[in-house]
C-alpha positions as a Markdown table, in Angstrom:
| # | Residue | x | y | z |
|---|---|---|---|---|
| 1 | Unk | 70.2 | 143.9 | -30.7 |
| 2 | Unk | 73.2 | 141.3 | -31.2 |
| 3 | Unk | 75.0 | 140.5 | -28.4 |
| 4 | Unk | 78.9 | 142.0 | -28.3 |
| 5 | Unk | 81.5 | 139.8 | -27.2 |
| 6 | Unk | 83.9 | 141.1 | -24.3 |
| 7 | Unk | 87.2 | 140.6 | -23.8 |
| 8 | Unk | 86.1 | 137.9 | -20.6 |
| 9 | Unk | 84.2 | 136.2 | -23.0 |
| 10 | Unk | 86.6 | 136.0 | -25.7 |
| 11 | Unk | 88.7 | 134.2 | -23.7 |
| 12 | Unk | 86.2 | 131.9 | -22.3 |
| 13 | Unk | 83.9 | 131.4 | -25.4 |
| 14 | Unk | 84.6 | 127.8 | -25.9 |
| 15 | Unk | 84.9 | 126.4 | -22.4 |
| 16 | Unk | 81.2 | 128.3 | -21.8 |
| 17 | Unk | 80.5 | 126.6 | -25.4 |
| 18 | Unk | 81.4 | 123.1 | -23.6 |
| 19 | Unk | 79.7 | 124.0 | -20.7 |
| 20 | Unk | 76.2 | 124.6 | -22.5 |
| 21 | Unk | 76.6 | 121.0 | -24.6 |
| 22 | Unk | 77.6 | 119.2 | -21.2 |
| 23 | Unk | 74.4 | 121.1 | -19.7 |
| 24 | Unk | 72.6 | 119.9 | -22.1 |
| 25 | Unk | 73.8 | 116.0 | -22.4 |
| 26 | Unk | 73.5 | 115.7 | -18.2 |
| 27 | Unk | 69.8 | 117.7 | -17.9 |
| 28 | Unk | 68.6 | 115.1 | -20.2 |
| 29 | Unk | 69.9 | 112.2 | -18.1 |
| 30 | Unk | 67.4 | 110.9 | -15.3 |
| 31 | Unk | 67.8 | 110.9 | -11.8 |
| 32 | Unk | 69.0 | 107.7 | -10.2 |
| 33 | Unk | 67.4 | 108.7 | -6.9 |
| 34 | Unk | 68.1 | 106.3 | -4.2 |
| 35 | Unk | 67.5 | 107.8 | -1.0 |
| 36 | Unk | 63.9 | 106.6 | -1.1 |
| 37 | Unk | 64.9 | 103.3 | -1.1 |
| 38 | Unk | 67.4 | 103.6 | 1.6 |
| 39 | Unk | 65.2 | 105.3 | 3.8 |
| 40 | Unk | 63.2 | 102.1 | 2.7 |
| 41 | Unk | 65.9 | 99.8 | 3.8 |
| 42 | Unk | 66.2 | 101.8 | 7.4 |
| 43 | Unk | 62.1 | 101.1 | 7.8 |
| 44 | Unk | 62.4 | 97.1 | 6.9 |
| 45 | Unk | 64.9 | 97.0 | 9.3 |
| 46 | Unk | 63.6 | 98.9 | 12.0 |
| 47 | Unk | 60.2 | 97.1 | 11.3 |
| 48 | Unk | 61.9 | 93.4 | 11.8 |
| 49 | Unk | 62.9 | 94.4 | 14.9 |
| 50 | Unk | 60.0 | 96.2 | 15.7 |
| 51 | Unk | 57.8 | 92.8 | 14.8 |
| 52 | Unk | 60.6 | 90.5 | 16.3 |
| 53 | Unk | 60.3 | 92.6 | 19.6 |
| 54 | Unk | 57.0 | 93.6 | 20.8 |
| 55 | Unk | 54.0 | 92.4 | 21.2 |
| 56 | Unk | 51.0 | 92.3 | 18.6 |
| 57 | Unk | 48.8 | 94.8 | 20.5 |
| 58 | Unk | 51.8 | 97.4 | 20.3 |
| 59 | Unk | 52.4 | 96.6 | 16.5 |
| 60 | Unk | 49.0 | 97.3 | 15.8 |
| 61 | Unk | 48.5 | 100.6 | 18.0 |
| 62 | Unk | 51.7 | 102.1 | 16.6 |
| 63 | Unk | 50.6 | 101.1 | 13.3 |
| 64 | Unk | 47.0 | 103.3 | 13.3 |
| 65 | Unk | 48.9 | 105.8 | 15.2 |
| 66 | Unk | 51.7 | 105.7 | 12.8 |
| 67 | Unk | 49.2 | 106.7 | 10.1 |
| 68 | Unk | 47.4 | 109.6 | 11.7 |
| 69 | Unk | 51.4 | 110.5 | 12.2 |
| 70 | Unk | 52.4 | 110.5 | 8.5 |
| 71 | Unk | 48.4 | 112.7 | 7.4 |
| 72 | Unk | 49.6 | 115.3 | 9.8 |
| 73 | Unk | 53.1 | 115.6 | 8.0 |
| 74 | Unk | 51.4 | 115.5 | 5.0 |
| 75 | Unk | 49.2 | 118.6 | 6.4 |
| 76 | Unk | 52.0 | 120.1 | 7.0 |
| 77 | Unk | 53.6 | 120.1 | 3.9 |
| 78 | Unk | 50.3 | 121.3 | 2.3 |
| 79 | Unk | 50.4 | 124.4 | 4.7 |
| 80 | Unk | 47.5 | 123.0 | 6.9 |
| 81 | Unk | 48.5 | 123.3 | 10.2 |
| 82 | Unk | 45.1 | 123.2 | 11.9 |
| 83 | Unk | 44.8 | 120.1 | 10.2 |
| 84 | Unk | 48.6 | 118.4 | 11.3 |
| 85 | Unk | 47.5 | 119.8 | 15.0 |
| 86 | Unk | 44.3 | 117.8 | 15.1 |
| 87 | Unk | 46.2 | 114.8 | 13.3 |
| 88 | Unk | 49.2 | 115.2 | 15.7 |
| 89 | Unk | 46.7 | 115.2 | 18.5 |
| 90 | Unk | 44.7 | 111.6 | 17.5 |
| 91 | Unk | 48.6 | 110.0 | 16.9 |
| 92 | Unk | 49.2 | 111.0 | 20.5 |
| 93 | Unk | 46.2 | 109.5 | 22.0 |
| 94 | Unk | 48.1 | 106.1 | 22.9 |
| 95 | Unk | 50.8 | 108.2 | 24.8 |
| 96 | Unk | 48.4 | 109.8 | 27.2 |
| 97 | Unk | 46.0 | 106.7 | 27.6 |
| 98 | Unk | 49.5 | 104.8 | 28.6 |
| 99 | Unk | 48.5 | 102.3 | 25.8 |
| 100 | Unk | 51.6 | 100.7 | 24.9 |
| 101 | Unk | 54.8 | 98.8 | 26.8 |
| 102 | Unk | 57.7 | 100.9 | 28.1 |
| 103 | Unk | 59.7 | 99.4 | 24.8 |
| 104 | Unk | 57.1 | 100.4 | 22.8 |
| 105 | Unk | 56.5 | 103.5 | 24.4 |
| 106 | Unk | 59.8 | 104.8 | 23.9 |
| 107 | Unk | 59.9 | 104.3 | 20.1 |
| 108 | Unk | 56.2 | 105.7 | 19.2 |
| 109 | Unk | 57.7 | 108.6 | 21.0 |
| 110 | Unk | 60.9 | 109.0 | 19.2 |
| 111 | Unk | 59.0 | 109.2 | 15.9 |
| 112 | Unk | 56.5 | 111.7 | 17.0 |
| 113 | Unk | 58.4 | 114.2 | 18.8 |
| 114 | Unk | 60.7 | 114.2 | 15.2 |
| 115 | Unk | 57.0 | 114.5 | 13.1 |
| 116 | Unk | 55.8 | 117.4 | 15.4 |
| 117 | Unk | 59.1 | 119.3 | 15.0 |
| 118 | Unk | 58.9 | 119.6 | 11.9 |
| 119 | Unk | 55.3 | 121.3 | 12.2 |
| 120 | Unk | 57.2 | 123.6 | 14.8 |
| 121 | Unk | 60.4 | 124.2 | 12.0 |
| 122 | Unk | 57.3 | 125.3 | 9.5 |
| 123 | Unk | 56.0 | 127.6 | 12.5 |
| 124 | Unk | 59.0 | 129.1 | 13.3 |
| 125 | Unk | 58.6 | 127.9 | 16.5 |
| 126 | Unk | 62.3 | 126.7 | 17.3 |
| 127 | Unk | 62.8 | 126.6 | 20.7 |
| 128 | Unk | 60.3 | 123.8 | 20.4 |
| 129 | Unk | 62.4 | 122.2 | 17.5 |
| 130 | Unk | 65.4 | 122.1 | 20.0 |
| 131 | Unk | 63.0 | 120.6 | 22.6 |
| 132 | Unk | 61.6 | 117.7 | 20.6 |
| 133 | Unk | 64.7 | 116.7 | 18.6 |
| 134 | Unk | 66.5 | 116.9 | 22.1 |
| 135 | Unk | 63.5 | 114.5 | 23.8 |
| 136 | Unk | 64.2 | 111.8 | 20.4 |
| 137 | Unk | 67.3 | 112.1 | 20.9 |
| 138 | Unk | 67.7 | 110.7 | 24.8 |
| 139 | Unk | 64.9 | 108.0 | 23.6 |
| 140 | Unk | 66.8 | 106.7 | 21.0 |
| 141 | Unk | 70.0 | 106.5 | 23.2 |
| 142 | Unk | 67.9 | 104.7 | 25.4 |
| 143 | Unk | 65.9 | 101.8 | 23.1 |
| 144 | Unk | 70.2 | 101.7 | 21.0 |
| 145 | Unk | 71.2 | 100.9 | 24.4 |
| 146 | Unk | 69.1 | 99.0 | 26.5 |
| 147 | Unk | 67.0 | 97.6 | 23.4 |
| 148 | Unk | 69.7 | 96.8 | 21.2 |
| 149 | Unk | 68.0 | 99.4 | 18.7 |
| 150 | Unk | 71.5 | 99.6 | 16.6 |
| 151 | Unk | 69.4 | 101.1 | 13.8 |
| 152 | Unk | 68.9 | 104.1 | 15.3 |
| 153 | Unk | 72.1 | 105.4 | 15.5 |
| 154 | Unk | 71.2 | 106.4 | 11.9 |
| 155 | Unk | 68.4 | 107.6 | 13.4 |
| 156 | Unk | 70.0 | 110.4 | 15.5 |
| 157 | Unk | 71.9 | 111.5 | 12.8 |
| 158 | Unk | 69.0 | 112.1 | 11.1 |
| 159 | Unk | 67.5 | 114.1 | 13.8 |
| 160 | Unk | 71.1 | 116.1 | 14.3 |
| 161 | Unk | 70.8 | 117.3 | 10.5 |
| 162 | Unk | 67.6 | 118.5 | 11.1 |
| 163 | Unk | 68.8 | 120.5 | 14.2 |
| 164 | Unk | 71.8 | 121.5 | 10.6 |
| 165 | Unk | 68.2 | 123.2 | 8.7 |
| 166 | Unk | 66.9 | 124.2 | 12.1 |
| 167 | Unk | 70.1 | 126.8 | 12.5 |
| 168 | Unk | 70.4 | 127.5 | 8.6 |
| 169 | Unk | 66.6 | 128.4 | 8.3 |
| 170 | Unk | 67.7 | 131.0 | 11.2 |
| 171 | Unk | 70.4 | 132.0 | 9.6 |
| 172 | Unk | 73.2 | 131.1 | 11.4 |
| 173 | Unk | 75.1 | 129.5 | 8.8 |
| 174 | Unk | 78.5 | 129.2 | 10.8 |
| 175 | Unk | 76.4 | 126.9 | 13.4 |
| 176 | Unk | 74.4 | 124.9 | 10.4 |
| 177 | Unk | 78.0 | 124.2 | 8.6 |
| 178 | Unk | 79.9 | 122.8 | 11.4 |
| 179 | Unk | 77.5 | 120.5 | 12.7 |
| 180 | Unk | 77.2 | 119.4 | 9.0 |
| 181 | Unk | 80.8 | 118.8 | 8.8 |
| 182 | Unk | 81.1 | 117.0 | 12.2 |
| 183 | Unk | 78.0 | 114.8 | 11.2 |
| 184 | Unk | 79.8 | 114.3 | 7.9 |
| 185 | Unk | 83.5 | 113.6 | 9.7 |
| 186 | Unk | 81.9 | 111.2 | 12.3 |
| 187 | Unk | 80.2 | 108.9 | 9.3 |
| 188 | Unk | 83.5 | 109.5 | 7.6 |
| 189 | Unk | 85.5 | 108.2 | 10.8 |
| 190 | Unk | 87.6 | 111.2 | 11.1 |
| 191 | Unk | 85.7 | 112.4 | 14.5 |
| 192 | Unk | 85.2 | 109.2 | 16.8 |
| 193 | Unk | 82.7 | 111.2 | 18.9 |
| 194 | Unk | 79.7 | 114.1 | 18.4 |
| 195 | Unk | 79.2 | 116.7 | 21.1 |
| 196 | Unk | 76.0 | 115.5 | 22.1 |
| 197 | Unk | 74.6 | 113.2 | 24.9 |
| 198 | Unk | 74.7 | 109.6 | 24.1 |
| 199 | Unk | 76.9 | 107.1 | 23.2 |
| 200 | Unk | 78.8 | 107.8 | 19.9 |
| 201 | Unk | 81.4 | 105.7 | 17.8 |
| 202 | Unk | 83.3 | 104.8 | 14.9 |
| 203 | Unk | 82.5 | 101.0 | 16.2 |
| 204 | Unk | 78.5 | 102.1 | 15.8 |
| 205 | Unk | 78.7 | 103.7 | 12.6 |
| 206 | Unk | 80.6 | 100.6 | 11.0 |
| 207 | Unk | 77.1 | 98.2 | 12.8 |
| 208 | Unk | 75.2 | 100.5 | 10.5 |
| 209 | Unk | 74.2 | 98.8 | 6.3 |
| 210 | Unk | 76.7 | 100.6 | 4.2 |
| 211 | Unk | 74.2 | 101.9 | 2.1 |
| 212 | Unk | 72.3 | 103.8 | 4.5 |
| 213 | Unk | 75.5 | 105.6 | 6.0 |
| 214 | Unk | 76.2 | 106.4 | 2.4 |
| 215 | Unk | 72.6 | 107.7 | 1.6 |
| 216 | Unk | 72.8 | 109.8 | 4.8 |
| 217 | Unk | 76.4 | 111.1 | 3.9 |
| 218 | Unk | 75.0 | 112.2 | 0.7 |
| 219 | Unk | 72.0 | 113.7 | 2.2 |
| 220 | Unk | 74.0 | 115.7 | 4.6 |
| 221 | Unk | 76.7 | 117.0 | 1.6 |
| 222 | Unk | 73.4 | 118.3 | -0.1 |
| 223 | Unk | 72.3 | 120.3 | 3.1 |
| 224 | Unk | 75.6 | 121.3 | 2.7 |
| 225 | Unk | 75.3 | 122.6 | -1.1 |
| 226 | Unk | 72.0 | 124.4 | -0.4 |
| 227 | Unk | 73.1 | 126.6 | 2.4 |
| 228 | Unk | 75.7 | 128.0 | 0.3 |
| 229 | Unk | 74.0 | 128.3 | -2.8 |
| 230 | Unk | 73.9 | 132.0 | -3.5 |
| 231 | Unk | 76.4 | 132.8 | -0.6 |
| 232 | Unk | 79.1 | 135.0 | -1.8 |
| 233 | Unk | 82.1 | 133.6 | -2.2 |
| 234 | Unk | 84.3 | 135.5 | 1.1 |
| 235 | Unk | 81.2 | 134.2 | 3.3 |
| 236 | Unk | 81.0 | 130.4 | 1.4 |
| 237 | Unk | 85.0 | 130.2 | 2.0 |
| 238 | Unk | 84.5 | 131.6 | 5.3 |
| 239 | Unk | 82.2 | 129.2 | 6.1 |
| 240 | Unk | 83.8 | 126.0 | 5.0 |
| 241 | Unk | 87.6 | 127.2 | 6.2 |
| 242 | Unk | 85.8 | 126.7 | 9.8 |
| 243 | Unk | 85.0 | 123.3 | 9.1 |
| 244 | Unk | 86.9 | 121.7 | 6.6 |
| 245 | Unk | 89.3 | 120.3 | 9.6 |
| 246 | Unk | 86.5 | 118.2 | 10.5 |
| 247 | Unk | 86.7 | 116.1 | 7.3 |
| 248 | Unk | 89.4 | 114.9 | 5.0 |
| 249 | Unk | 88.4 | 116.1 | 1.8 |
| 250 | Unk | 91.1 | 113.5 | -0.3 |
| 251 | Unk | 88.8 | 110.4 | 1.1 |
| 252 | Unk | 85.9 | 111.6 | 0.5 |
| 253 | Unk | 85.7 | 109.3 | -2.8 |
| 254 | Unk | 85.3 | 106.6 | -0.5 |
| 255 | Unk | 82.7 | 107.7 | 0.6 |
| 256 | Unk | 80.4 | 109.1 | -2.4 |
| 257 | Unk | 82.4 | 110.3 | -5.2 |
| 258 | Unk | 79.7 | 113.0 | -6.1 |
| 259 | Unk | 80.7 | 114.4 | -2.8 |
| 260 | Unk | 84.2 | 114.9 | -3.3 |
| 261 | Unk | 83.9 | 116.2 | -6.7 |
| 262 | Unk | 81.3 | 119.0 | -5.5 |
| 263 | Unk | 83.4 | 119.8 | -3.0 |
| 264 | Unk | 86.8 | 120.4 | -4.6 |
| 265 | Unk | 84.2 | 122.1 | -7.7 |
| 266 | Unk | 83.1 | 124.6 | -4.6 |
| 267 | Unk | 86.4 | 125.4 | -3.2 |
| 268 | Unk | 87.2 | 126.4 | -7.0 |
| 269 | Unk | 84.1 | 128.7 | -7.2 |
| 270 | Unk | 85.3 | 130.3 | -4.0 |
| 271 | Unk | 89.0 | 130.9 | -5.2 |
| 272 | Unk | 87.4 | 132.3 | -8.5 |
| 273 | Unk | 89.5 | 130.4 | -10.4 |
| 274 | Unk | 86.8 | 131.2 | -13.9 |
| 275 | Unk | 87.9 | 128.8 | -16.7 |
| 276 | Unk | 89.2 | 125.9 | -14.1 |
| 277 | Unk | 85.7 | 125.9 | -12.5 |
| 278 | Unk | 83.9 | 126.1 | -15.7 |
| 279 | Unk | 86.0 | 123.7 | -16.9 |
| 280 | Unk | 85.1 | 120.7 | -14.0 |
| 281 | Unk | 82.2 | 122.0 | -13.4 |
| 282 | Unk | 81.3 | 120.6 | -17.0 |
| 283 | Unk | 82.1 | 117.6 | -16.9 |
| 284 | Unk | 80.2 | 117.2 | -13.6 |
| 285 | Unk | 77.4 | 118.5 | -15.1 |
| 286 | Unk | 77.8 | 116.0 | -18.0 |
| 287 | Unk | 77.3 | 112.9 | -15.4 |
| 288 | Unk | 74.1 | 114.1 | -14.6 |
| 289 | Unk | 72.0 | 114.5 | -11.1 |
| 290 | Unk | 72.8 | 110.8 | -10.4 |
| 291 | Unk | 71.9 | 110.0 | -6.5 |
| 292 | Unk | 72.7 | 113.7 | -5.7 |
| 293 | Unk | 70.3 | 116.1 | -7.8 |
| 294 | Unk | 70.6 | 118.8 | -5.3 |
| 295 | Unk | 74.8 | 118.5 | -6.2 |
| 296 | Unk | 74.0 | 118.8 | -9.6 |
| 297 | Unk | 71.5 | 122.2 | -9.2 |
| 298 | Unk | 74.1 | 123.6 | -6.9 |
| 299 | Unk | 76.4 | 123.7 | -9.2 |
| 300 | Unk | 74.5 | 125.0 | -12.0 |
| 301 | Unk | 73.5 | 128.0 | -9.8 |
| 302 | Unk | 77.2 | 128.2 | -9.4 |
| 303 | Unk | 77.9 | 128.4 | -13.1 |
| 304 | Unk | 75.0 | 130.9 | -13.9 |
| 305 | Unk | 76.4 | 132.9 | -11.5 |
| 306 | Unk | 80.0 | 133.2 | -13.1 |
| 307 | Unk | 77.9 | 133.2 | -16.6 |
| 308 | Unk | 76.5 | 137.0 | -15.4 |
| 309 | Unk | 80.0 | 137.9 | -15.6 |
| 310 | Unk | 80.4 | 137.2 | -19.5 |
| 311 | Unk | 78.5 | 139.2 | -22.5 |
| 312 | Unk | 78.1 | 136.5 | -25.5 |
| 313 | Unk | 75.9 | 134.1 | -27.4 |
| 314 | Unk | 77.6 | 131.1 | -24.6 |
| 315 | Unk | 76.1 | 132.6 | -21.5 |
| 316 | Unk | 72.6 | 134.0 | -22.9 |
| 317 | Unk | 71.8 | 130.8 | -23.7 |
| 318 | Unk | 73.1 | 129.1 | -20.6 |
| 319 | Unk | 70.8 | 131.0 | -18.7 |
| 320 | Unk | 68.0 | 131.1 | -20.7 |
| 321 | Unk | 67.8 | 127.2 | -21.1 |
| 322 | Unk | 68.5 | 126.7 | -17.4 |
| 323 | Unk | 65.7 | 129.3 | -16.3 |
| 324 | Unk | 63.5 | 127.5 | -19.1 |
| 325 | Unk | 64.3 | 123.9 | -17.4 |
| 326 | Unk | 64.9 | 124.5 | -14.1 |
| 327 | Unk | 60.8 | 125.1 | -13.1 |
| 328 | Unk | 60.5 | 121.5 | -14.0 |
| 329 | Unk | 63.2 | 120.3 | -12.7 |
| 330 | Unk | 62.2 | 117.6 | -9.9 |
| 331 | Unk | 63.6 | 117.6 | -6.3 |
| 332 | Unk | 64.7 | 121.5 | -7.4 |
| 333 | Unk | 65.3 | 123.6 | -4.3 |
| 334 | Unk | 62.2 | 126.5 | -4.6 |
| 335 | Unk | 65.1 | 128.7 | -2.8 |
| 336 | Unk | 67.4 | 128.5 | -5.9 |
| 337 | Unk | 64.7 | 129.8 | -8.1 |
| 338 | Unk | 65.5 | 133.5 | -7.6 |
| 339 | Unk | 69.5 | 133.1 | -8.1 |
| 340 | Unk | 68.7 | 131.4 | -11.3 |
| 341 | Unk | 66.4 | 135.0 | -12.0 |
| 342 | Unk | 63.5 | 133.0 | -11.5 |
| 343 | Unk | 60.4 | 135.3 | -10.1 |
């Protein structure tokens, strides 16, 4: 049966028309991923000092422990908790048999408690999440400030955005969005301080190699994008009116442009302003995924989602081609698959 043009569509044929080539052009483009070799970056560092600070017998210990450390993530990835438990159990072997020096102590800690919360997150277990991201957090505060471990500052951001997926995977979305957007203000510089214990900065953030803040910027923005994908739109702008004060959306540029442009592209989806948001949304689209894929996938669940409202050629094809892509799409969110009406 042909499809029958309405009057919605009629009006927004040709932007939708645009929308589908830009699609097209910017799905075809590959990802310029760069967080792996951030989070590179933040390990050579740490591991300089790591070498340049203790001695031999703790490099090595930490180093085998280190390993059974990243198998029992990898367990846990692959749904074998048994496994992780075991694996988590051999990494914490030098803890118990008091193994290592109080320096060295302190970090090997830090990284496990973070490893074996996320084995709790995948249990469900979050009291225990809260725990061990609270325990990493006062060790970290300790080897920044008695240590001189200024890399780790990055570290505890890290573990607070965790704490972000901790409360979204529970649901509470107000409590997941403003931590995200005071995480995002204080790299930003418009907080000075974080309501948590240790010693926080705009003086520490600026120690930090500008291309890690800006990975972990981006990282949190894309927490961000994925807790309101799907959100309707009173509940998306209710969520982001209570935060927004925490940032200042006009410099965001400086900070990742990609940011900035989903943003303002969100706060149009929420006011329902149709063509405009189809409109940018396009040529956003058009870039490609860039550094910031989970931007990009956001924002075509965004523009499927206004396509449900139109009835012509434009939109069937929009959403057939993106439900046809999307299963291969790498880095794609397994959560967006049923708002793209992907079983």
């Amino acid at each position: 049966m042909p499809i029958k043009s309405s009057p919605l569509c009629s009006v927004g044929s040709n932007i939708l028309e645009t929308a589908l080539q830009n699609y097209r052009l910017g799905s075809l483009k590959p990802i310029q991923f760069t967080l792996e070799k951030y989070e590179d970056l933040f390990n050579q560092i740490l591991q300089k000092l790591i070498e340049c600070c203790l001695p031999l017998t703790d490099q090595d210990i930490m180093l085998e422990g280190g390993n059974a450390r990243d198998r029992a993530v990898m367990a846990v990835r692959h749904g074998l908790f048994v496994t992780a438990e075991q694996l988590f159990a051999e990494a914490r072997l030098p803890l118990e048999y008091d193994e290592l020096s109080s320096e060295g102590n302190l970090l090997y800690r830090s990284f496990l408690e973070q490893a074996q919360a996320y084995l709790d997150y995948c249990r469900g277990d979050f009291d225990k999440v809260y725990t061990r991201i609270s325990e990493a957090l006062a060790i970290d505060g300790i080897l920044e400030e008695k240590y001189g471990y200024e890399i780790l500052h990055i570290h505890r951001i890290q573990l607070l955005l965790n704490i972000v997926r901790t409360e979204a995977l529970r649901m509470n979305y107000n409590r997941a969005i403003e931590l995200a957007f005071r995480l995002l203000g204080y790299l930003g510089g418009t907080l000075e301080v974080l309501p948590f214990p240790g010693l926080w900065s705009s003086e520490r953030v600026v120690q930090q190699r500008t291309e890690v803040v800006t990975a972990t910027y981006a990282q949190i923005a894309c927490e961000v994008a994925v807790i309101l994908a799907g959100k309707n739109r009173q509940l998306a702008g209710e969520l982001l009116a209570n935060s927004k004060s925490y940032i200042n959306l006009q410099t965001l540029n400086n900070y990742h442009p990609s940011v900035q442009t989903w943003f303002l592209l969100k706060q149009t989806f929420i006011d329902n302003h149709v063509d405009k948001f189809i409109e940018q949304a396009s040529y956003f689209l058009a870039a490609g995924r860039l550094d910031t894929p989970l931007l990009w996938y956001a924002t075509v669940v965004d523009l499927i989602t206004i396509c449900k409202d139109f009835n012509c050629l434009e939109s069937e094809l929009l959403k057939f081609e993106v439900a046809k892509d999307a299963e291969n799409w790498q880095f794609f969110p397994a959560s967006f698959l049923p708002l793209l009406g992907i079983q």
